[in-house]
N, C-alpha and C positions, 0 to 999 in steps of 0.2 A: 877378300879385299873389299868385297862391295858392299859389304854386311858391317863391317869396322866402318866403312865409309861413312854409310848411313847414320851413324852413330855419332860419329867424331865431329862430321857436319853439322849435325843436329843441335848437339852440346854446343853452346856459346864457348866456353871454356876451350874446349882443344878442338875449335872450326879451324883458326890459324893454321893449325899444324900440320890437320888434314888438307888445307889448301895450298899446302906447302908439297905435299904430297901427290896432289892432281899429274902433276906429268910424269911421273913414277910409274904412278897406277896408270897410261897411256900405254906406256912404254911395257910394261910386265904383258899386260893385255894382249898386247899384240906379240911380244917374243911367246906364249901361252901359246896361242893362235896357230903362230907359223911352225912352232916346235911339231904340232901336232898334225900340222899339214904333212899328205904323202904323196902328192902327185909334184914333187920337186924338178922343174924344167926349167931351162931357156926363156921359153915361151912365159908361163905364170910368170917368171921372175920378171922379165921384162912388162908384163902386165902389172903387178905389185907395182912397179917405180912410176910407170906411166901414170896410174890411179894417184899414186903422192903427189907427183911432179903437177900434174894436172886440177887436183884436189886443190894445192898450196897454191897453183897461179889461178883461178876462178877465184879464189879467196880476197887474193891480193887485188884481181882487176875491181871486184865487188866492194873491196874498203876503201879504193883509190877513187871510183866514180860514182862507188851509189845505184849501180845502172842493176845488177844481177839480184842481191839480197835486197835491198832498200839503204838506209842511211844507218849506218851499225859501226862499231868500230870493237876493236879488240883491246880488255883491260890486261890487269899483269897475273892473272892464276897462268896460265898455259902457259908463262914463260918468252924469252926471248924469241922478240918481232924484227922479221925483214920485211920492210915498205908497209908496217904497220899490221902483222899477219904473225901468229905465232909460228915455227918451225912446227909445231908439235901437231898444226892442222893438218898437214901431209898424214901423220900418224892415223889421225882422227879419221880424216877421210877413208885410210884404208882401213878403219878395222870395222866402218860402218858399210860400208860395199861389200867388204869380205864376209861378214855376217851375217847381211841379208842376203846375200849367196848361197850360204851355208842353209838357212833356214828351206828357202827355194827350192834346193839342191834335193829337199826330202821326195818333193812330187815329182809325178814324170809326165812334164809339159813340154809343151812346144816351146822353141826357143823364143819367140814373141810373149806368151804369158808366162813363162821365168822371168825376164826381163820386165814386163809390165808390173808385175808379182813384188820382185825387189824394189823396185822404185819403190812401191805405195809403201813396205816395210819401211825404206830407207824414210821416209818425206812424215812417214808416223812415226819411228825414233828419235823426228828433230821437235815435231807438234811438243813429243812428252820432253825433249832437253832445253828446251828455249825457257821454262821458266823457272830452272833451276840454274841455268848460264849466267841467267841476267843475275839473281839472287846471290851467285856466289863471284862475281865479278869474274867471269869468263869472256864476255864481252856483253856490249850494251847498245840498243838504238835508242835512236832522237824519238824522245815524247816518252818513252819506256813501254813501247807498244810495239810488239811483234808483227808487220804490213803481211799482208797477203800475198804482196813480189817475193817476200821469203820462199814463203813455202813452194813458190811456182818456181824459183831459181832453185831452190832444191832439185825439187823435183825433173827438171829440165838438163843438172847436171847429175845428178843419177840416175837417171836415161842413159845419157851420154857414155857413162862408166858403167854402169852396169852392160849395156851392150856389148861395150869393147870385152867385159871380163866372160860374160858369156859364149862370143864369137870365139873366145881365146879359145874354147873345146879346155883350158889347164884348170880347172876345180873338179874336185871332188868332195863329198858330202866329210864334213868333219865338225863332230859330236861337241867338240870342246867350244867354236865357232857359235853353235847352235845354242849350247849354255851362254854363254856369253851375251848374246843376242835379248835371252830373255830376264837374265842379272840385270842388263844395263836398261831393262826396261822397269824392271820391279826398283830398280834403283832407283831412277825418276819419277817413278810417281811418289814412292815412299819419300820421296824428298819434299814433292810439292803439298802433301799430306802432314811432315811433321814440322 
């Protein structure tokens, strides 16, 4: 999917189609993801929704006040917005936690450099997604410039969630997770490159 992606983006011709396509490819990703996950609890699951629930309202408070990411707002690829926030950012947010989890999940650290580990993962998959967002109208800030409150509101609420997913003790290292992690990296750069 990310390999067509690349492609379809790329081509003026069928960008449309493939941008029609963006929340698809969200959504497969993450059911990918979770298929493959094996430590299925209580617990994780309630972590999972926490991650959405909490992902989607940081989002929301951040495009309503300007206070967390800077002054950004959300266009129409991601699909239908509550209080100006796509639904699909829930997604988003969990399958970039869940990822840099995965990736983490390889070494055997203390639970303070997992966690510190994931963040920098997390806070460098947005450095490589912000200028292919703005390009493909995913969403856009005032001036067309990326502020540095970004990447520290990133980074500040992937703390936050990464913590929680870490304390949770519910992950386990899952391979598909880990590809995934590094597709949607090779995927962004290849974008800002072609």
């Amino acid at each position: 999917m990310h390999l067509a992606g690349i492609v379809g983006l790329s081509w003026e011709l069928t960008r449309n189609v493939f941008l029609s396509l963006v929340p698809f490819n969200l959504l497969a990703n993450l059911a990918l993801v979770l298929h493959f996950h094996q430590n299925w609890t209580k617990k994780f699951i309630i972590t999972c929704l926490f991650v959405m629930l909490a992902g989607f309202g940081i989002e929301v408070v951040g495009v309503q006040t300007q206070i967390i990411f800077g002054n950004y707002w959300y266009e129409t690829t991601l699909g239908y917005k509550i209080w100006g926030v796509p639904l699909l950012i829930a997604v988003n947010w969990l399958i970039v936690i869940y990822t840099s989890q995965a990736v983490v999940s390889l070494f055997k650290i203390s639970p303070m450099l997992h966690i510190l580990l994931a963040t920098l993962l997390t806070v460098g998959l947005d450095v490589l997604i912000e200028p292919v967002a703005i390009r493909f109208d995913f969403w856009d800030w005032a001036g067309g410039i990326v502020p540095l409150q970004n990447y520290a509101g990133w980074a500040g609420t992937a703390l936050i969630l990464h913590t929680i997913f870490t304390l949770s003790k519910s992950f386990q290292t899952n391979s598909v997770a880990i590809a995934l992690y590094f597709c949607e990296i090779l995927f962004f750069i290849a974008l800002q490159i072609l």
